[in-house]
Structures are given as C-alpha cells and as structure tokens.
Gaussian input, Z-matrix of N, CA and C with variables (Angstrom, degrees):
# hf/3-21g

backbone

0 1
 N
 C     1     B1
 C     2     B2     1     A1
 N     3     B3     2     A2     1     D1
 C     4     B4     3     A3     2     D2
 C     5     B5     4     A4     3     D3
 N     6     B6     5     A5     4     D4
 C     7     B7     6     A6     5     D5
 C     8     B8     7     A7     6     D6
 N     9     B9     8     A8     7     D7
 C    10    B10     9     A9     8     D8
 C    11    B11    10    A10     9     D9
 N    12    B12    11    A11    10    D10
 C    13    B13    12    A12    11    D11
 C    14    B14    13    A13    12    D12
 N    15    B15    14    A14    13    D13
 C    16    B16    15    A15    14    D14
 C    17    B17    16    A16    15    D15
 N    18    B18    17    A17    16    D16
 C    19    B19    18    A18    17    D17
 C    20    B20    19    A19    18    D18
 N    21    B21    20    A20    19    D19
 C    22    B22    21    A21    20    D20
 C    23    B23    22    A22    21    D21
 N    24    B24    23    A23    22    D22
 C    25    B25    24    A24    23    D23
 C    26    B26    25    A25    24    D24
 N    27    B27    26    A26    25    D25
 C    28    B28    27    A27    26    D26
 C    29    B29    28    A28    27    D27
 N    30    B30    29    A29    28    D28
 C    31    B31    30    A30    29    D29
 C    32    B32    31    A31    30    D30
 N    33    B33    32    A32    31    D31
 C    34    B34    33    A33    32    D32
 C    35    B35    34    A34    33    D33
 N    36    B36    35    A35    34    D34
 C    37    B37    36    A36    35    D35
 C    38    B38    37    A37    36    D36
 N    39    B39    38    A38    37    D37
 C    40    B40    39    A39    38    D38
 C    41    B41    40    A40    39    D39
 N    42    B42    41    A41    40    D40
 C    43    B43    42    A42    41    D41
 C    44    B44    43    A43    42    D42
 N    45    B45    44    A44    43    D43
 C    46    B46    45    A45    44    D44
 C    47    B47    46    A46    45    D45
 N    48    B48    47    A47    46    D46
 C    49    B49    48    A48    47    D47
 C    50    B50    49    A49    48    D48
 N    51    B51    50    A50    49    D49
 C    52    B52    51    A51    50    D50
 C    53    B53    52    A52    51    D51
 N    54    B54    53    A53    52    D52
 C    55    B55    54    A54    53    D53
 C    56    B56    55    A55    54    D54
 N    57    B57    56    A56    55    D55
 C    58    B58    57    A57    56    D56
 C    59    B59    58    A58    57    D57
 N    60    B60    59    A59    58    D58
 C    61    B61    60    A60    59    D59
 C    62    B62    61    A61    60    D60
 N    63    B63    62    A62    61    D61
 C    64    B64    63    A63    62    D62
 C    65    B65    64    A64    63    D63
 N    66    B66    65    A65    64    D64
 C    67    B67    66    A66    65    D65
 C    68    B68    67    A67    66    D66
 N    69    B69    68    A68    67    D67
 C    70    B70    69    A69    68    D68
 C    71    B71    70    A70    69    D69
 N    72    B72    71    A71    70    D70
 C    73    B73    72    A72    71    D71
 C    74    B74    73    A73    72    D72
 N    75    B75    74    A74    73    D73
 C    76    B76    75    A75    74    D74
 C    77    B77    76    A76    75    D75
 N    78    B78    77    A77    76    D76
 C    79    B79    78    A78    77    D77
 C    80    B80    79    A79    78    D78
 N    81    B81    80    A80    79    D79
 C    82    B82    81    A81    80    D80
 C    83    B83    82    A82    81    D81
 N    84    B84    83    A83    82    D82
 C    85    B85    84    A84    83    D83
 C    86    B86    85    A85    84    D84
 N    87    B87    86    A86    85    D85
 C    88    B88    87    A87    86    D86
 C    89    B89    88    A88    87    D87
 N    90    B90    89    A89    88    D88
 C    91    B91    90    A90    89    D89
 C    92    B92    91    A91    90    D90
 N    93    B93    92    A92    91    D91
 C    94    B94    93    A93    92    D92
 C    95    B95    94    A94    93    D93
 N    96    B96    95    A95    94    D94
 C    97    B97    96    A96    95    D95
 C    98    B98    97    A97    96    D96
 N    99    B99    98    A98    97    D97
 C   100   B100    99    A99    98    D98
 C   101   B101   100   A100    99    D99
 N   102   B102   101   A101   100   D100
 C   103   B103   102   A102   101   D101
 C   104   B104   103   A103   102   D102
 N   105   B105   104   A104   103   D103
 C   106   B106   105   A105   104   D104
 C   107   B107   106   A106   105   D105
 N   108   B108   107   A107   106   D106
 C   109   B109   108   A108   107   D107
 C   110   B110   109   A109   108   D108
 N   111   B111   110   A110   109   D109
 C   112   B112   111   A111   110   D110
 C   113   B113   112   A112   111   D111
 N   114   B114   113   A113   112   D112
 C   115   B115   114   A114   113   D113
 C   116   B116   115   A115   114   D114
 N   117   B117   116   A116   115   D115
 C   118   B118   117   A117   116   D116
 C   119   B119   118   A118   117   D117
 N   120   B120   119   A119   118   D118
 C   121   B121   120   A120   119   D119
 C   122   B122   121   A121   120   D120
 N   123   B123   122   A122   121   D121
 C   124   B124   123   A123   122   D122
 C   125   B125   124   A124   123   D123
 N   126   B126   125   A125   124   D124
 C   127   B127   126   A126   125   D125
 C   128   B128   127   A127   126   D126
 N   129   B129   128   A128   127   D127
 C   130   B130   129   A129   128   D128
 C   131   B131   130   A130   129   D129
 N   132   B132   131   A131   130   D130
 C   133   B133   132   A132   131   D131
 C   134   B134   133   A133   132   D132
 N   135   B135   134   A134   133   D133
 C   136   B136   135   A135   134   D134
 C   137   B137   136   A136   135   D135
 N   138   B138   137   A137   136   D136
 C   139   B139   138   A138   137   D137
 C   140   B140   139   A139   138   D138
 N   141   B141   140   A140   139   D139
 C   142   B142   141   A141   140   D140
 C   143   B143   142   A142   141   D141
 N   144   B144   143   A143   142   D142
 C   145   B145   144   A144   143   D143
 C   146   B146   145   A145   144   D144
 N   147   B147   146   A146   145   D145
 C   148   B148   147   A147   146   D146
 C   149   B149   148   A148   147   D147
 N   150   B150   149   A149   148   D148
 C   151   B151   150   A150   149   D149
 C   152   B152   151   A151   150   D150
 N   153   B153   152   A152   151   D151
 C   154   B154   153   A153   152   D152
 C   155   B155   154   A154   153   D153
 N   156   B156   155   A155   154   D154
 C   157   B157   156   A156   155   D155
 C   158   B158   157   A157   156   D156
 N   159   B159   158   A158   157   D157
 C   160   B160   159   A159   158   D158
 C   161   B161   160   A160   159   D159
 N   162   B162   161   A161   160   D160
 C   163   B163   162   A162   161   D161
 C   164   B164   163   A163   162   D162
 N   165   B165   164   A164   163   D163
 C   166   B166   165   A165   164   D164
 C   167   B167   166   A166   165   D165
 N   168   B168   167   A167   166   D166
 C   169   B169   168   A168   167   D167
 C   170   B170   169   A169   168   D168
 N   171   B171   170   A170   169   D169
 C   172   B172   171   A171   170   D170
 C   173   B173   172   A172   171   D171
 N   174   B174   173   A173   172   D172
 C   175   B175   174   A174   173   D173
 C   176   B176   175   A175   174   D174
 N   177   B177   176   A176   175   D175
 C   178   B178   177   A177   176   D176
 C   179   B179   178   A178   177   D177
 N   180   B180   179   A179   178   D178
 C   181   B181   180   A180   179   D179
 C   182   B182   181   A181   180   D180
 N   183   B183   182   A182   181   D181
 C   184   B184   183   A183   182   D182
 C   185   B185   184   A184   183   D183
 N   186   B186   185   A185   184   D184
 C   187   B187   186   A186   185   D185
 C   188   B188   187   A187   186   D186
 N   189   B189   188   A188   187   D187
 C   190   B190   189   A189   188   D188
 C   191   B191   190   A190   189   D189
 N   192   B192   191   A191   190   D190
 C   193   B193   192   A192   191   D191
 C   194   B194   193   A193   192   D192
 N   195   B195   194   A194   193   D193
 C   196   B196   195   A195   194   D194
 C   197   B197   196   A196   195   D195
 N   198   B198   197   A197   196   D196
 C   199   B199   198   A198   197   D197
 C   200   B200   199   A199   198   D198
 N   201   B201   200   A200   199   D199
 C   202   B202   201   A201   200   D200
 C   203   B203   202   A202   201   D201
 N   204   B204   203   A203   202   D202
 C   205   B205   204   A204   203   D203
 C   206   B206   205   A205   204   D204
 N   207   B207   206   A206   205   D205
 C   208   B208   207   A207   206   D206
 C   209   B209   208   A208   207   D207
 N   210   B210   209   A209   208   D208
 C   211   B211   210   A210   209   D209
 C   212   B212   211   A211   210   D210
 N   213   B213   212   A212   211   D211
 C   214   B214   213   A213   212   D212
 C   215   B215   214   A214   213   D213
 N   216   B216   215   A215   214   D214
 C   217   B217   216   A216   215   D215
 C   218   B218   217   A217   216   D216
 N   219   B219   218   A218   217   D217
 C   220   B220   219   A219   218   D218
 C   221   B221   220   A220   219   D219
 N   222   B222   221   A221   220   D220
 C   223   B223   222   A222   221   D221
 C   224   B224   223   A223   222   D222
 N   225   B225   224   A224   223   D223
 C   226   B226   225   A225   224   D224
 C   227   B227   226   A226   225   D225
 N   228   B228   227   A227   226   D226
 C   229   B229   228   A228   227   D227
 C   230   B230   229   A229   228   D228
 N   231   B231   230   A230   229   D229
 C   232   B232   231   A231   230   D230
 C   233   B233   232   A232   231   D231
 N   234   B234   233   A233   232   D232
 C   235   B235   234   A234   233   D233
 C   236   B236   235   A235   234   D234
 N   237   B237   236   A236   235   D235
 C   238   B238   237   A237   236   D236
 C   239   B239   238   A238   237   D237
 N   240   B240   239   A239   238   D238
 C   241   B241   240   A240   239   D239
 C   242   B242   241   A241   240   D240
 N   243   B243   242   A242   241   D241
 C   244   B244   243   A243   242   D242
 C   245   B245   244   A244   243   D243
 N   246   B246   245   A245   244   D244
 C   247   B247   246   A246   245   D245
 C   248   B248   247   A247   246   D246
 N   249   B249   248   A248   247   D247
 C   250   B250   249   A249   248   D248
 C   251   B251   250   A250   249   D249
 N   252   B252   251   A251   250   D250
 C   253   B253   252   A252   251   D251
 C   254   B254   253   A253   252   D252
 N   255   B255   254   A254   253   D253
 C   256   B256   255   A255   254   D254
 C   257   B257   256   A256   255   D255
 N   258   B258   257   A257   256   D256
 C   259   B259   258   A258   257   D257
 C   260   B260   259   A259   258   D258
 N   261   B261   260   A260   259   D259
 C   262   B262   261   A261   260   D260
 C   263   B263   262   A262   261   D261
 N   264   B264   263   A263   262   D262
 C   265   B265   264   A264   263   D263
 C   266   B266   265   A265   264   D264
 N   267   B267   266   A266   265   D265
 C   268   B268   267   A267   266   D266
 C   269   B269   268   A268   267   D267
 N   270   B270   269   A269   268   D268
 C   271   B271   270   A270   269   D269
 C   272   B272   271   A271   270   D270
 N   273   B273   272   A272   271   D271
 C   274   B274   273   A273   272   D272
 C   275   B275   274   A274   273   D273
 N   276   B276   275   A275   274   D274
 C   277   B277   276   A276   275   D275
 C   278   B278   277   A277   276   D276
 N   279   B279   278   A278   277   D277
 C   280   B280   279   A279   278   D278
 C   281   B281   280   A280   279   D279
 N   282   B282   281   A281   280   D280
 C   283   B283   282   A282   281   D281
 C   284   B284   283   A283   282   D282
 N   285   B285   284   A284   283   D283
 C   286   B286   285   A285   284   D284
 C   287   B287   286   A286   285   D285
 N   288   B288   287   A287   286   D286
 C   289   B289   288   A288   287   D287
 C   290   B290   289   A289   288   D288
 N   291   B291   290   A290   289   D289
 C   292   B292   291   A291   290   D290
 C   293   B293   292   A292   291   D291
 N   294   B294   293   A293   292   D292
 C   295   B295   294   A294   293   D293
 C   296   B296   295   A295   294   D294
 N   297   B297   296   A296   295   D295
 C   298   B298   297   A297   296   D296
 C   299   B299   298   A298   297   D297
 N   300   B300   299   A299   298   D298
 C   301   B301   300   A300   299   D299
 C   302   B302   301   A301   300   D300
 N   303   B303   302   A302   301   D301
 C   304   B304   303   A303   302   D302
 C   305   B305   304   A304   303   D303
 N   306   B306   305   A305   304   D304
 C   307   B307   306   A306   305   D305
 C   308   B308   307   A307   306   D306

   B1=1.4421
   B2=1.5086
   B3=1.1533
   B4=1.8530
   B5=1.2195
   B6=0.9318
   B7=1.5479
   B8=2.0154
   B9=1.1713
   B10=1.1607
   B11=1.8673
   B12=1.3248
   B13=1.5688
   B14=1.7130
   B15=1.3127
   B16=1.9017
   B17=1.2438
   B18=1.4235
   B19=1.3874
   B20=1.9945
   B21=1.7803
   B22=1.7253
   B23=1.0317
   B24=1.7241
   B25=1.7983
   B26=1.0646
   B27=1.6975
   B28=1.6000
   B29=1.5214
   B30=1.5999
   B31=1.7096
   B32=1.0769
   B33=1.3547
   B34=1.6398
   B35=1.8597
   B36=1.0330
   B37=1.6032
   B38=1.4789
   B39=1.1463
   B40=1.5899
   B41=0.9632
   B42=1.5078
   B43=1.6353
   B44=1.5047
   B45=0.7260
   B46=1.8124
   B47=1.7526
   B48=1.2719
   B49=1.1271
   B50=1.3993
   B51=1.6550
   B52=1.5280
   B53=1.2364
   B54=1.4203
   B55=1.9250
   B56=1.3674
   B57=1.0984
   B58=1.7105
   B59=1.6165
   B60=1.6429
   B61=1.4034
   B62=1.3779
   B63=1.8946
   B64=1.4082
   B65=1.5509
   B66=0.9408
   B67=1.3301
   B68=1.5540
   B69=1.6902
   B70=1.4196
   B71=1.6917
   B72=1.1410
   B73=2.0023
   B74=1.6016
   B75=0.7758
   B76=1.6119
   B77=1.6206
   B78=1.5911
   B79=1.2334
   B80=1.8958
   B81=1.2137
   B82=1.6295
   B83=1.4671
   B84=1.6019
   B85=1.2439
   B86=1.5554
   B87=1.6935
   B88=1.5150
   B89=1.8615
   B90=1.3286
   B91=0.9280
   B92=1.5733
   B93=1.6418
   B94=1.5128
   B95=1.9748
   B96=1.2954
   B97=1.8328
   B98=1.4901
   B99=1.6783
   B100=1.3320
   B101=1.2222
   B102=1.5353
   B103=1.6546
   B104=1.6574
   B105=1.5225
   B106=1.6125
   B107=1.7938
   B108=0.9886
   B109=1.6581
   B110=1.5921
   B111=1.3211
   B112=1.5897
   B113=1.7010
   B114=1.5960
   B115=1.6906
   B116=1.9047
   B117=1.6145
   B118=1.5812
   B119=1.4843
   B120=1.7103
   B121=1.2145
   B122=1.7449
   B123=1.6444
   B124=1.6758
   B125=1.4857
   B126=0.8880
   B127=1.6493
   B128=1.9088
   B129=1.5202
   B130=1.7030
   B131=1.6908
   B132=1.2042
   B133=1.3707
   B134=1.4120
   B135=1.9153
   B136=1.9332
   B137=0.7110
   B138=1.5367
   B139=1.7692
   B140=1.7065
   B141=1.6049
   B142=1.7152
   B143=1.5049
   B144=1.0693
   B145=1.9890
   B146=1.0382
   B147=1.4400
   B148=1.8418
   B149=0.9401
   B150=2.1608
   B151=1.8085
   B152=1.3888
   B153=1.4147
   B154=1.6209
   B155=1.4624
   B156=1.2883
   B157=1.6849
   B158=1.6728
   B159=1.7308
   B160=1.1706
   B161=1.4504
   B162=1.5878
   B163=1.1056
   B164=1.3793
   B165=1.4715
   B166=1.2706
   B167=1.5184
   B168=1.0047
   B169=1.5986
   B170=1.7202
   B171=1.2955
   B172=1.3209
   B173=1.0305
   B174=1.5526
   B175=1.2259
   B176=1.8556
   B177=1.2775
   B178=1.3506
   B179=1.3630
   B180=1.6838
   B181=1.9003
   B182=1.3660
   B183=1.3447
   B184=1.8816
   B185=1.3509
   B186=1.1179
   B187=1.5988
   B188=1.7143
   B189=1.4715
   B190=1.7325
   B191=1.2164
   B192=1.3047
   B193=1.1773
   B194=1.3905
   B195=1.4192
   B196=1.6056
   B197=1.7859
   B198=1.4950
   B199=1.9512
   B200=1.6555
   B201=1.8444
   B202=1.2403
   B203=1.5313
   B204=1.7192
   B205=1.4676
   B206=1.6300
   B207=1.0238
   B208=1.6738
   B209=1.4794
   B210=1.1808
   B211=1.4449
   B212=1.1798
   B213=0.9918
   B214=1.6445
   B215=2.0463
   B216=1.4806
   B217=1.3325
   B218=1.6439
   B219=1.4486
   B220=1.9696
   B221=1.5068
   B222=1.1736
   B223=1.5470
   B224=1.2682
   B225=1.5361
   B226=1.9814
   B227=1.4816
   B228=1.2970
   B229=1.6155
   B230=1.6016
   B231=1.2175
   B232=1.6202
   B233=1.5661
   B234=1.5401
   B235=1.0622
   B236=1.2524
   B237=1.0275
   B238=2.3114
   B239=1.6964
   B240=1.9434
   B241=1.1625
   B242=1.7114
   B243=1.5441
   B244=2.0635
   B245=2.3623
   B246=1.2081
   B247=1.1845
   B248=1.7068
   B249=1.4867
   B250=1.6235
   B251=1.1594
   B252=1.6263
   B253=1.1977
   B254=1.9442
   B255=1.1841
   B256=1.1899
   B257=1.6209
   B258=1.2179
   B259=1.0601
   B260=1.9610
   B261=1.5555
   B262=1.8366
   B263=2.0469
   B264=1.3710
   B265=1.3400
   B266=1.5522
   B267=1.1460
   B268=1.8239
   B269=1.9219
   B270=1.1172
   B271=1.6908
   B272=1.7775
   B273=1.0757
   B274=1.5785
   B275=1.6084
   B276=1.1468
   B277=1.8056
   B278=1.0977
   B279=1.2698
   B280=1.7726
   B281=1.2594
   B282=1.2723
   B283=2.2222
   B284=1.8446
   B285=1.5778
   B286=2.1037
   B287=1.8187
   B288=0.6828
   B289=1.7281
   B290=1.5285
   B291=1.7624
   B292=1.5569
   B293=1.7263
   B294=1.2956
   B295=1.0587
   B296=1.6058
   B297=1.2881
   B298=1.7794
   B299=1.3609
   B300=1.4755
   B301=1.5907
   B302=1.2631
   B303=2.0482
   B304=1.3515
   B305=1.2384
   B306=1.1998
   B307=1.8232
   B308=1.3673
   A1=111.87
   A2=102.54
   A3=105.70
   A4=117.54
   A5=134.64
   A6=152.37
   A7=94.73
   A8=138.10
   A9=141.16
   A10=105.68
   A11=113.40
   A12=123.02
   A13=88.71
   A14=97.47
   A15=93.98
   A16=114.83
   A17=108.35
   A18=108.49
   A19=127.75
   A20=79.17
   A21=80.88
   A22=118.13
   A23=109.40
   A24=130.31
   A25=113.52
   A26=133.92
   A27=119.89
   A28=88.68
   A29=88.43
   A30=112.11
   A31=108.40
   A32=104.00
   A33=113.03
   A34=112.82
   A35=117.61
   A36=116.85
   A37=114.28
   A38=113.65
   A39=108.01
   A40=130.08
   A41=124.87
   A42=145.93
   A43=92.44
   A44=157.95
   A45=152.36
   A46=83.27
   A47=151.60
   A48=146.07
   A49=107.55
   A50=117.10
   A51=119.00
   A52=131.78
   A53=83.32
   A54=106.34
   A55=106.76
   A56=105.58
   A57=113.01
   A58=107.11
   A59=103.62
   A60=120.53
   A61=124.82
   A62=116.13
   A63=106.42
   A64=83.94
   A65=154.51
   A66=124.79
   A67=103.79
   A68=113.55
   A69=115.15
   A70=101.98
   A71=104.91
   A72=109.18
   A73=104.66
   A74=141.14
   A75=129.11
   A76=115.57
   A77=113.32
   A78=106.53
   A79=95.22
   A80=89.75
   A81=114.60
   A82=108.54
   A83=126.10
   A84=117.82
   A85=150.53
   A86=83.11
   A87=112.06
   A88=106.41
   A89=135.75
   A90=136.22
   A91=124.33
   A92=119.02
   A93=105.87
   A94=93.99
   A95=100.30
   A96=107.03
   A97=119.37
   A98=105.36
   A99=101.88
   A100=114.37
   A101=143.88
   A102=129.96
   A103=99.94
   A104=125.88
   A105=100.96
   A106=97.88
   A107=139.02
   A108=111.97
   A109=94.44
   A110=123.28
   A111=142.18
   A112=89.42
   A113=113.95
   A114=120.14
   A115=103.70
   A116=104.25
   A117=96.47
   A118=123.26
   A119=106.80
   A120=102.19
   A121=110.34
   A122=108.30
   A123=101.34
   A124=101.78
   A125=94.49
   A126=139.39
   A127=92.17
   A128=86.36
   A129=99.57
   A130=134.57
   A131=102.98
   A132=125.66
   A133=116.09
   A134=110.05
   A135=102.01
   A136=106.52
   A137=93.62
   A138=130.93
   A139=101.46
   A140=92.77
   A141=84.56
   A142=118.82
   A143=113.10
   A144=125.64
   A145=103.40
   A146=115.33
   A147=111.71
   A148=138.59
   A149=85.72
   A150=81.42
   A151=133.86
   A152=87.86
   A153=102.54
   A154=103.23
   A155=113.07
   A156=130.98
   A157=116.70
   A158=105.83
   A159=107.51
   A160=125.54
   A161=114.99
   A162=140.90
   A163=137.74
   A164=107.19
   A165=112.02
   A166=92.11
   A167=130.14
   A168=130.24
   A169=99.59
   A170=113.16
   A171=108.98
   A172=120.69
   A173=119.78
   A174=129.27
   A175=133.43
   A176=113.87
   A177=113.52
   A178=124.24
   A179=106.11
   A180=112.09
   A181=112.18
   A182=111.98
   A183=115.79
   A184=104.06
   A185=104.40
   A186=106.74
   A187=109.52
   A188=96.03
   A189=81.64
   A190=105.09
   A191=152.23
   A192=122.33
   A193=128.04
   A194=130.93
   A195=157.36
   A196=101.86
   A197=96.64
   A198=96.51
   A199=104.17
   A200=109.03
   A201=110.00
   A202=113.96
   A203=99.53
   A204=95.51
   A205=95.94
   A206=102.00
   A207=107.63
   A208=113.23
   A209=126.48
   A210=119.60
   A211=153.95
   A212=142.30
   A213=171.96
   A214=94.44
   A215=96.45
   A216=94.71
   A217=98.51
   A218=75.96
   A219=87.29
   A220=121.34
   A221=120.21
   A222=127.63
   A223=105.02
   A224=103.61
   A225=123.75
   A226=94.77
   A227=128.48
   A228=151.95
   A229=85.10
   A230=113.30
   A231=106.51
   A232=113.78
   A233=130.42
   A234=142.32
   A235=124.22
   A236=97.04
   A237=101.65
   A238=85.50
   A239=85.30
   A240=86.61
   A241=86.33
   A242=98.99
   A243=110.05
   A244=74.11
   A245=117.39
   A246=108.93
   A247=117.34
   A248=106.40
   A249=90.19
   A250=111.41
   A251=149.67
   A252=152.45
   A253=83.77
   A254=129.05
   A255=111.45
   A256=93.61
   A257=123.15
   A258=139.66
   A259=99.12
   A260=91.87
   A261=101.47
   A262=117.62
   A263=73.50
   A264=96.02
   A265=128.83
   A266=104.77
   A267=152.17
   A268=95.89
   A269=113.15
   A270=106.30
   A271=99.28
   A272=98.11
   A273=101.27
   A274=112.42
   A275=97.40
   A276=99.29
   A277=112.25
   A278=109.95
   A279=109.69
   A280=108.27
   A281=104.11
   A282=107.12
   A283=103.45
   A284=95.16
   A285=101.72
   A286=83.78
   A287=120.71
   A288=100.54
   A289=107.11
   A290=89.94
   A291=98.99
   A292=90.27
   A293=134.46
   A294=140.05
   A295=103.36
   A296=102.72
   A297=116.84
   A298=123.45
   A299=92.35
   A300=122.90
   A301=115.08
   A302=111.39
   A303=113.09
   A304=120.05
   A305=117.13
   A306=114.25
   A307=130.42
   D1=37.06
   D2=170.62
   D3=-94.52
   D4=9.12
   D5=-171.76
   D6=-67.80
   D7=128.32
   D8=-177.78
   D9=-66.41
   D10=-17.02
   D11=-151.59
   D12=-79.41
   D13=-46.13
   D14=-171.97
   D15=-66.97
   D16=-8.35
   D17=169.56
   D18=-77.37
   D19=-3.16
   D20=157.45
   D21=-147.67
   D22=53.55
   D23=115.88
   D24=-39.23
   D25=-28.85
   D26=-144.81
   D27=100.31
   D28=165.06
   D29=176.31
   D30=-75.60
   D31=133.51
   D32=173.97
   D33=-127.04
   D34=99.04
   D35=173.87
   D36=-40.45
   D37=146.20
   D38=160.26
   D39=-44.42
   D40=-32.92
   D41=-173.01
   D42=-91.95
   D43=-39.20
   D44=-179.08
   D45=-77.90
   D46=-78.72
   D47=-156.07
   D48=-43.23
   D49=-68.06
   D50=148.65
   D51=18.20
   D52=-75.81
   D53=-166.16
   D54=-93.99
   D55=-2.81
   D56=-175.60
   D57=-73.94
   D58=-66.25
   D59=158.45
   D60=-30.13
   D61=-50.71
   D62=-169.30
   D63=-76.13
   D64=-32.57
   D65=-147.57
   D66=-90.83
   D67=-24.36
   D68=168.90
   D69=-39.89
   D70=-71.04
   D71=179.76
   D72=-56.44
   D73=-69.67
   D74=171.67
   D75=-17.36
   D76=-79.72
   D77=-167.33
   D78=-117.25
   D79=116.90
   D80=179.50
   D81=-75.17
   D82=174.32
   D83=172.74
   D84=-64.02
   D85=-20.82
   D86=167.23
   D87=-67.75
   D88=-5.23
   D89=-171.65
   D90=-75.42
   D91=106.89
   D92=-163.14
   D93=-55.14
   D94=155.88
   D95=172.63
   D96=47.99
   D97=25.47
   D98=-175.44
   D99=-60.02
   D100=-35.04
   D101=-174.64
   D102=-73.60
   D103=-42.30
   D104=172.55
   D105=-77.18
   D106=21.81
   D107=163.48
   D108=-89.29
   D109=-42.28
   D110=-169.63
   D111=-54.49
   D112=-97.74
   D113=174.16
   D114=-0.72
   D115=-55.65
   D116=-169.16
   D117=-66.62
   D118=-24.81
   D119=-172.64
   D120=-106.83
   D121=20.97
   D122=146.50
   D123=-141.42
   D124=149.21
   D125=-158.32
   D126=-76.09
   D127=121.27
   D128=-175.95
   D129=76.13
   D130=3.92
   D131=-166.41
   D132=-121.80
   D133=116.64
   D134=163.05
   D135=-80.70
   D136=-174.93
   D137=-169.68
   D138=-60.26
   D139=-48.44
   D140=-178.13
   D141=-79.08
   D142=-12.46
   D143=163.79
   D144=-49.54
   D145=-54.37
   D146=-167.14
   D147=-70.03
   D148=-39.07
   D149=170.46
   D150=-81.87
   D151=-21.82
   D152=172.61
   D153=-35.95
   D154=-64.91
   D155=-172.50
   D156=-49.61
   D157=-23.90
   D158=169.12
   D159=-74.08
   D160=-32.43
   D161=167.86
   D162=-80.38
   D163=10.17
   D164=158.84
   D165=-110.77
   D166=-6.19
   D167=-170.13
   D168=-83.48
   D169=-47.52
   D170=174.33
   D171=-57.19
   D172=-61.93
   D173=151.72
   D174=-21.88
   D175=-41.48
   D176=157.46
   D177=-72.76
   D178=-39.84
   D179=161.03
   D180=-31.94
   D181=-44.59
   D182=-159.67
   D183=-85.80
   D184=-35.34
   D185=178.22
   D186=-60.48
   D187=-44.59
   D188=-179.45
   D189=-92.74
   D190=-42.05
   D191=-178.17
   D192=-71.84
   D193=11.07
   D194=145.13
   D195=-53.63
   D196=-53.85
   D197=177.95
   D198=114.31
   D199=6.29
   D200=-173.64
   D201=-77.45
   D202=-10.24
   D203=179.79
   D204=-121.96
   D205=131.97
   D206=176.45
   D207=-68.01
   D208=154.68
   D209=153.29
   D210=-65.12
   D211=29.80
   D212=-138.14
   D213=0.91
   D214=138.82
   D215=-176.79
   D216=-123.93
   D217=91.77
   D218=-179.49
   D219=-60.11
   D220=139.08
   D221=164.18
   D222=-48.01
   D223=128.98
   D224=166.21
   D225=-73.56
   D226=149.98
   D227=-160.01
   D228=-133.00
   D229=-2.73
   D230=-178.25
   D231=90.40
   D232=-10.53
   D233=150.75
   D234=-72.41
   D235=-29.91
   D236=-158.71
   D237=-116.05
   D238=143.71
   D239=-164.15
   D240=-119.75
   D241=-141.95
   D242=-154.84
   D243=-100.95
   D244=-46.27
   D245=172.41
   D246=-47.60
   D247=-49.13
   D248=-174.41
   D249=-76.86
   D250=-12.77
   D251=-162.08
   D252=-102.04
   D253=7.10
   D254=171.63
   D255=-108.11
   D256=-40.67
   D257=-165.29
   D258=-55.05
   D259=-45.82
   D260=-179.26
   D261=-54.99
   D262=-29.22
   D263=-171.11
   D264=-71.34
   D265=-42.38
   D266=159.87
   D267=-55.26
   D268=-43.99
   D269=-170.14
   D270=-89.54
   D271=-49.74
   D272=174.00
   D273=-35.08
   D274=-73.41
   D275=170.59
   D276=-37.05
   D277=-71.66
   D278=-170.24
   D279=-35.88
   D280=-50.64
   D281=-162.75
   D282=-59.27
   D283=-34.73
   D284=-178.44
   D285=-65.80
   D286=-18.13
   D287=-162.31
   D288=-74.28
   D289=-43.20
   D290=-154.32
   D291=-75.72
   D292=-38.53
   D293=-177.99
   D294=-35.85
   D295=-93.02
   D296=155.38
   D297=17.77
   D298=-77.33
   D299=162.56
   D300=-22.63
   D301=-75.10
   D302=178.34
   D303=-64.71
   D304=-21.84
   D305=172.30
   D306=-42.42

C-alpha cells in the first residue's frame, strides 16, 4: 500500500492500514457484510471508507502488474545487492497475488 493514490482515500494511519489487511484475511468476499465486518475491525473507518480503500488497492495492483508502475530501483548502501532488489521484487508479486486471491 505505498502507492501515493491511496493516499487520496483520506488518511490512513499505519495502524488502520494494519488492521485493514488482517481483516482483508479474516472476512473474505464470500463474507455476508464483509466491508461493515472490515469498517469494524479498523478504528475510525466506514463500510464505504474501506472499500473504497480496497479499490484503489486493486487498482494500484493493475497498474503494476500492467508495468505502468515501475519497480523502484533503490540505492545499494553497499549492503544490498542486484539479488535483494530481486528478492524485493519477488515479495511484491507475491503480496499482488495474495491480494487477488482475496478478491
């Protein structure tokens, strides 16, 4: 959720983002009232807050796995190498997958 776009959902704390996620895995789509079960389990947020928030999330998924968003090619500190920036890269996917998944 680093995508700049969810940043105009409204403010979202790190700790509301958090809880946003576990509840993504909690209540799946098959879930009767899943966006008010979601709303309940972060703090300050409706039903229509959340999903909204889900839906720019998809929406940023497509963007990067389309190729519209590049992958950021972070500066080596002299530790990190061309493997771990693949490695960054490798988790990114996974997380669009699992996202996907709950959709």
């Amino acid at each position: 959720m680093a995508s700049g776009s969810l940043k105009n959902s409204g403010s979202w704390t790190p700790k509301q983002n958090k809880l946003f996620e576990k509840a993504l895995a909690l209540y799946d789509k098959d879930t009767p009232d899943r966006w008010q079960n979601v709303a309940k389990a972060v703090e300050g947020k409706s039903a229509e807050e959340v999903k909204r928030h889900y839906e720019i999330l998809l929406e940023d998924l497509r963007d990067i796995e389309s190729g519209h968003v590049p992958i950021p090619n972070y500066k080596s500190n002299g530790s990190k190498s061309f493997g771990d920036q693949e490695q960054r890269a490798a988790e990114v996917s996974k997380a669009a997958i699992m996202v996907q998944d709950l959709a």
